[in-house]
C-alpha positions as CSV (number, residue, x, y, z in Angstrom):
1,X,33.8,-25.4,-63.5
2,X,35.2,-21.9,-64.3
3,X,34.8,-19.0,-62.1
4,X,34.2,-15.4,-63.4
5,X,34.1,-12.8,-60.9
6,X,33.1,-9.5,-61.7
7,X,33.9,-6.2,-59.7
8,X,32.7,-2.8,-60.3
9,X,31.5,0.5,-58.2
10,X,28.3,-0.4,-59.5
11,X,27.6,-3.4,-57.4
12,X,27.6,-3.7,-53.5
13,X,29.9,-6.5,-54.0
14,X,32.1,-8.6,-56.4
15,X,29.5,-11.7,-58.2
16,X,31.1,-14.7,-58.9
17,X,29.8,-16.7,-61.7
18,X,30.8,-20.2,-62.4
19,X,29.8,-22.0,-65.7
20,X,30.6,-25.3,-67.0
21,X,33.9,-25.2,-69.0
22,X,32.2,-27.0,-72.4
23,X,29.7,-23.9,-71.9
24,X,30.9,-21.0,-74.7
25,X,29.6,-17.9,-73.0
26,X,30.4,-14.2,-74.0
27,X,31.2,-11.8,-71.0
28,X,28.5,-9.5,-71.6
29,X,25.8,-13.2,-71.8
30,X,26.7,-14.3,-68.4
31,X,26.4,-10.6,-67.2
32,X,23.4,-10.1,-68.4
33,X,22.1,-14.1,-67.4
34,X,23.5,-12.9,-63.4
35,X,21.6,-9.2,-63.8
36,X,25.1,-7.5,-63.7
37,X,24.9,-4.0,-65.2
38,X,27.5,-4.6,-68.3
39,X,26.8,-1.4,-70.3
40,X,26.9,-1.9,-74.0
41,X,25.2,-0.4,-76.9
42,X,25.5,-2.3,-79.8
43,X,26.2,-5.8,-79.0
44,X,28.1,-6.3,-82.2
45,X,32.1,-5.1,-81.2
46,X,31.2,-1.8,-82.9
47,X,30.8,0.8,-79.8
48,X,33.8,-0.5,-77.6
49,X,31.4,0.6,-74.5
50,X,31.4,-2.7,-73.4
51,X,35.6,-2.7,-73.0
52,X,36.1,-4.1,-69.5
53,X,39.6,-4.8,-67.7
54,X,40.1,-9.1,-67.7
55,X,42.5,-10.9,-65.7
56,X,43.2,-13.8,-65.1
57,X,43.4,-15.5,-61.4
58,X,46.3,-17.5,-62.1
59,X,48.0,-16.7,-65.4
60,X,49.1,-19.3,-67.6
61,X,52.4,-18.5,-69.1
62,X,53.2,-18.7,-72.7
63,X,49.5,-18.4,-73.5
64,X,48.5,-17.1,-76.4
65,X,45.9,-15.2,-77.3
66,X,44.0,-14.2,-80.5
67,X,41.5,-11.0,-80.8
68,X,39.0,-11.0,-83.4
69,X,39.3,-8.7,-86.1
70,X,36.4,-6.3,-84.6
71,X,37.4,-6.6,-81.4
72,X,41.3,-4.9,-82.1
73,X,39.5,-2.7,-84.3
74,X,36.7,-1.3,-81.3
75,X,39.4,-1.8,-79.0
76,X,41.7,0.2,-80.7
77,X,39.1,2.7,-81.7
78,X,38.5,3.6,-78.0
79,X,42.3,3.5,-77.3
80,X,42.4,0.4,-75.2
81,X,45.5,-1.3,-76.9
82,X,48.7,-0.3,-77.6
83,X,50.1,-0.2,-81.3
84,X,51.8,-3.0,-81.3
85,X,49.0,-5.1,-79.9
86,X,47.0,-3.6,-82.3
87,X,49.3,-5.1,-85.7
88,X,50.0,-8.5,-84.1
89,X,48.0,-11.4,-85.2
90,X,48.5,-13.1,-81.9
91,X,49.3,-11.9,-78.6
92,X,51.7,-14.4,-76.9
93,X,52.7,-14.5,-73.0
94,X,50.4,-11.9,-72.1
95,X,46.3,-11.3,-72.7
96,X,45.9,-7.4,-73.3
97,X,44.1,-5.8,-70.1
98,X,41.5,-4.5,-71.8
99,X,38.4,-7.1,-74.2
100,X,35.2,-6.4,-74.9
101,X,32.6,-8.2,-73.3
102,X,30.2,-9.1,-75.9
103,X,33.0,-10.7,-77.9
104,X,35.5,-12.1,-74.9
105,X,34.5,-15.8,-74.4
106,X,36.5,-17.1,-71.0
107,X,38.6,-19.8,-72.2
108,X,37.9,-22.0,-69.0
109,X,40.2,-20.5,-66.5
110,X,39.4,-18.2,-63.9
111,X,39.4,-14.5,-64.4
112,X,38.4,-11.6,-62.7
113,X,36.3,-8.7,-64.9
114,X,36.7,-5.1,-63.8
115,X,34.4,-2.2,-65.4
């Protein structure tokens, strides 16, 4: 099982949700599956309203991690990455802080997700 706890000024107190790790859920899905309020307009890695700070409980070292094309692009858009992270194909050692939640899908580990 993998464990996504999510903290915000919004609820009373951080909600932990655990899925099964052959499960392939988006961010914003188990959000909106647990009645967290995840704002996000468009669903579709357009808006970037749905950018929320991930981090992982215990980081993995040497991971590497690949954004989608839309995602750098709303990402970037909203000024969430930094140039560099924004031309590399890959991101190696260190996830950027910042993904968006309808296109972030929790590799299996356990994360924490600020908004």
């Amino acid at each position: 099982m993998s464990t996504v706890t999510f903290l915000s000024m919004l609820l009373p107190k951080a909600v932990k949700v655990q899925f099964a790790k052959y499960e392939r859920p988006t961010l914003l899905s188990l959000a909106q599956a647990h009645g967290i309020p995840l704002h996000c307009d468009c669903r579709n890695s357009v808006c970037g309203d749905c950018a929320v700070k991930v981090a992982a409980v215990r980081p993995l070292n040497g991971t590497t991690v690949a954004l989608t094309d839309a995602e750098k692009s709303a990402l970037w858009k909203v000024g969430k990455l930094t140039a560099e992270q924004y031309r590399a194909r890959t991101l190696v050692a260190r996830a950027p802080l910042w993904r968006l939640a309808c296109q972030y899908v929790p590799s299996g580990e356990d994360i924490w997700v600020a908004f």
